[in-house]
C-alpha positions in Angstrom: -15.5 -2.3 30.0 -14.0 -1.1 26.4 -17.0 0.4 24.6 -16.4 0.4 20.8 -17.6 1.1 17.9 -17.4 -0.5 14.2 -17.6 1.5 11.0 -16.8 -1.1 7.9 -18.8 -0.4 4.7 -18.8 -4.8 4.3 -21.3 -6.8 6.5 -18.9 -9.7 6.8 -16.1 -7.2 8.2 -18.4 -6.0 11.0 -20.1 -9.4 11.6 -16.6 -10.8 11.8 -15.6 -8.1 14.3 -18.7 -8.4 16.7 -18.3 -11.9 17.5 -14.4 -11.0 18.2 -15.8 -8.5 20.3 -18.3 -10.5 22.0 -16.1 -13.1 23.0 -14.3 -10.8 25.6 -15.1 -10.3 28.6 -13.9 -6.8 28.8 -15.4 -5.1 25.5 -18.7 -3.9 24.2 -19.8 -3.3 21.1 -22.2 0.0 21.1 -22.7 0.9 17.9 -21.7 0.3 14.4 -22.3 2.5 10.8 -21.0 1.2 6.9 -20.2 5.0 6.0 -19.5 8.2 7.1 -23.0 9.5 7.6 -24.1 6.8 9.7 -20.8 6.9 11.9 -21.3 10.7 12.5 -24.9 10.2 12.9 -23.9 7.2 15.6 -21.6 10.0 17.5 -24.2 12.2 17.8 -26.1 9.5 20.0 -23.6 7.7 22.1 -19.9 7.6 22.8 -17.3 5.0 22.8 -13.9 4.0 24.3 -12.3 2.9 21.0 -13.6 3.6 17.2 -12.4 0.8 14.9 -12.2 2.7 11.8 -12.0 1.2 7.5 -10.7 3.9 5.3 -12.2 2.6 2.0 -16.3 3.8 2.4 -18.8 5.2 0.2 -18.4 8.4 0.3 -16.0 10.2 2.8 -13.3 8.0 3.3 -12.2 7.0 7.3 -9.3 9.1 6.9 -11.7 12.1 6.2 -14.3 11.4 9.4 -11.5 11.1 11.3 -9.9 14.3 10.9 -13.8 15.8 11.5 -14.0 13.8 14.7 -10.2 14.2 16.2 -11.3 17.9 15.9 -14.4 17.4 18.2 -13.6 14.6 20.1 -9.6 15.1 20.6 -9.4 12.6 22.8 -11.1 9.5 21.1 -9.2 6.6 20.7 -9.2 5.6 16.9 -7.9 2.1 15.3 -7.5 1.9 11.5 -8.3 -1.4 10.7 -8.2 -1.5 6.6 -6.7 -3.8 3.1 -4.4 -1.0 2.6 -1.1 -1.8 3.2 1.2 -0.3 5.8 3.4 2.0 3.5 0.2 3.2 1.8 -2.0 4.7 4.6 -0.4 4.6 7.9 1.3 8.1 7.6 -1.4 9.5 6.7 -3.6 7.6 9.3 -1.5 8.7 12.3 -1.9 12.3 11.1 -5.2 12.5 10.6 -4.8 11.4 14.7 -5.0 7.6 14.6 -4.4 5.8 17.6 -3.3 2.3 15.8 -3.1 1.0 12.4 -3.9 -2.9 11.3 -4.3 -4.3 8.2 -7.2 -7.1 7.8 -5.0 -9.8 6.9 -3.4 -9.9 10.4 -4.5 -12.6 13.4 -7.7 -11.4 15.3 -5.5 -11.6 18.8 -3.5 -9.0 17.5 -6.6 -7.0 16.7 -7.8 -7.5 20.3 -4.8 -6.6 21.1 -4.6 -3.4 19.7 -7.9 -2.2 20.9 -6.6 -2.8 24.4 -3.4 -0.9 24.2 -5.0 2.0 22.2 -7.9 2.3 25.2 -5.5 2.4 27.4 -4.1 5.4 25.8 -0.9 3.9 23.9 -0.3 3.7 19.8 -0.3 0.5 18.1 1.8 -0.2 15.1 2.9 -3.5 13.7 7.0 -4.3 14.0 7.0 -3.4 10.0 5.8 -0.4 10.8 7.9 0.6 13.8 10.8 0.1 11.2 9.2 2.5 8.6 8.6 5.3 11.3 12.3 5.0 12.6 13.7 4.8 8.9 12.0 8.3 8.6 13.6 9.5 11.6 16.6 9.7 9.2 15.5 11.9 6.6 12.6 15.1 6.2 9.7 14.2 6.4 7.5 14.5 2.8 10.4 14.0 0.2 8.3 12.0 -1.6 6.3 14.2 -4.2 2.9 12.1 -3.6 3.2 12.7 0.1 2.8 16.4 -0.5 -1.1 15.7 -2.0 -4.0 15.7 0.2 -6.0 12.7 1.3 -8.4 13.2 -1.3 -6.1 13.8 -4.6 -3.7 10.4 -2.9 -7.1 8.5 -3.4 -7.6 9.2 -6.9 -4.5 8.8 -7.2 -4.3 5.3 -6.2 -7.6 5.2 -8.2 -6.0 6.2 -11.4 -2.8 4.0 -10.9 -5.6 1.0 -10.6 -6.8 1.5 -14.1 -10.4 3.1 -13.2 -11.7 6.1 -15.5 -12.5 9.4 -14.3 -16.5 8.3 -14.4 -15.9 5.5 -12.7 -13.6 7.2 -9.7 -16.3 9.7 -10.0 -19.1 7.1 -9.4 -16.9 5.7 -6.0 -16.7 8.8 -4.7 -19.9 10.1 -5.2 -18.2 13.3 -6.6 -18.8 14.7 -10.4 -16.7 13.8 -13.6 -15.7 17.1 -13.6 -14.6 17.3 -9.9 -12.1 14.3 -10.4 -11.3 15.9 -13.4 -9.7 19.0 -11.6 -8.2 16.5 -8.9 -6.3 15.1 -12.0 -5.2 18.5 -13.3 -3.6 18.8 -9.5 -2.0 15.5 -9.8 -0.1 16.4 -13.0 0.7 19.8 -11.5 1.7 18.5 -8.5 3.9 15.3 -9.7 5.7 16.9 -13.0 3.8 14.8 -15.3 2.4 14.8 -18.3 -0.8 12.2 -18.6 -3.0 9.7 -17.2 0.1 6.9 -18.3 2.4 9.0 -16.8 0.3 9.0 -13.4 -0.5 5.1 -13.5 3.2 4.8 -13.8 4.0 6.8 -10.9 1.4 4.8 -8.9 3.3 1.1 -9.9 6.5 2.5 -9.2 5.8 3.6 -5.8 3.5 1.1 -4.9 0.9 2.9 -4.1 -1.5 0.8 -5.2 -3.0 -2.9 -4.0 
């Protein structure tokens, strides 16, 4: 039996994904938290076969927990399931120590899927992405300037290029004005630019955004 559990901040995500669950005969569902705190607090109690893991939470993001969990539990199969498209996240996802990466617009049977061939200690990517992580093969790795930043300064990133004020990121991220203010100041630094403009720009052009 595949234990696993859920951590989606939206009840209709998790619903959705219990009644996929329950519907197989070889998976459990044994848990499931809507943020960070409540998924750590969950691992503190009980353990699991396969996390199924959104990025986008209050708080922390997924890509954060799983870094802090990977480190304790190295061996803890982890699924990113997540609206963020492929060239967005998936990097990043696979090393933070990501197991699998789906996006929530794809057929449940390829979500069961996954699960199965992540507990059974494989990686999951889509074709699309297998073409992406061979096309790399080709040149070094990080070229990009934005895939030099952390996870944290990429989100408000992506934040920015989506036309949100500072307040408002700061208000997502339950972080102050003048924290995401200093995240900004990196981005400019960090990029070669000059303004906000400048960094919504950069976020269109590369499509870093949804």
């Amino acid at each position: 039996m595949i234990k696993i559990i859920i951590a989606d901040d939206h009840p209709i995500v998790r619903g959705g994904l219990k009644q996929m669950v329950a519907d197989e005969s070889d998976m459990e569902l044994v848990g499931e938290a809507q943020n960070a705190a409540e998924l750590l607090e969950l691992f503190g109690k009980r353990s699991c076969d396969v996390l199924v893991l959104d990025i986008s939470m209050p708080g922390r993001n997924g890509l954060d927990v799983l870094k802090e969990l990977k480190s304790e539990q190295p061996h803890l199969a982890v699924l990113v399931l997540t609206m963020h498209a492929e060239d967005q996240y998936a990097m990043r996802a696979f090393r933070a120590g990501a197991a699998g990466y789906v996006t929530k617009d794809r057929a449940p049977a390829e979500l069961i899927k996954a699960i199965r061939h992540i507990a059974a200690g494989g990686k999951f990517v889509t074709p699309a992405l297998a073409e992406r992580l061979a096309a790399l093969l080709g040149r070094d790795e990080g070229t990009l300037p934005h895939e030099h930043l952390s996870d944290r300064e990429f989100e408000v990133l992506r934040k920015i290029g989506s036309g949100r004020t500072l307040s408002q990121i700061a208000d997502e991220l339950f972080l102050s004005p003048n924290t995401i203010s200093t995240y900004r100041a990196r981005l400019l630094e960090k990029l070669n630019l000059r303004t906000t403009a400048d960094l919504i720009r950069y976020a269109i052009t590369h499509r870093l955004i949804d």
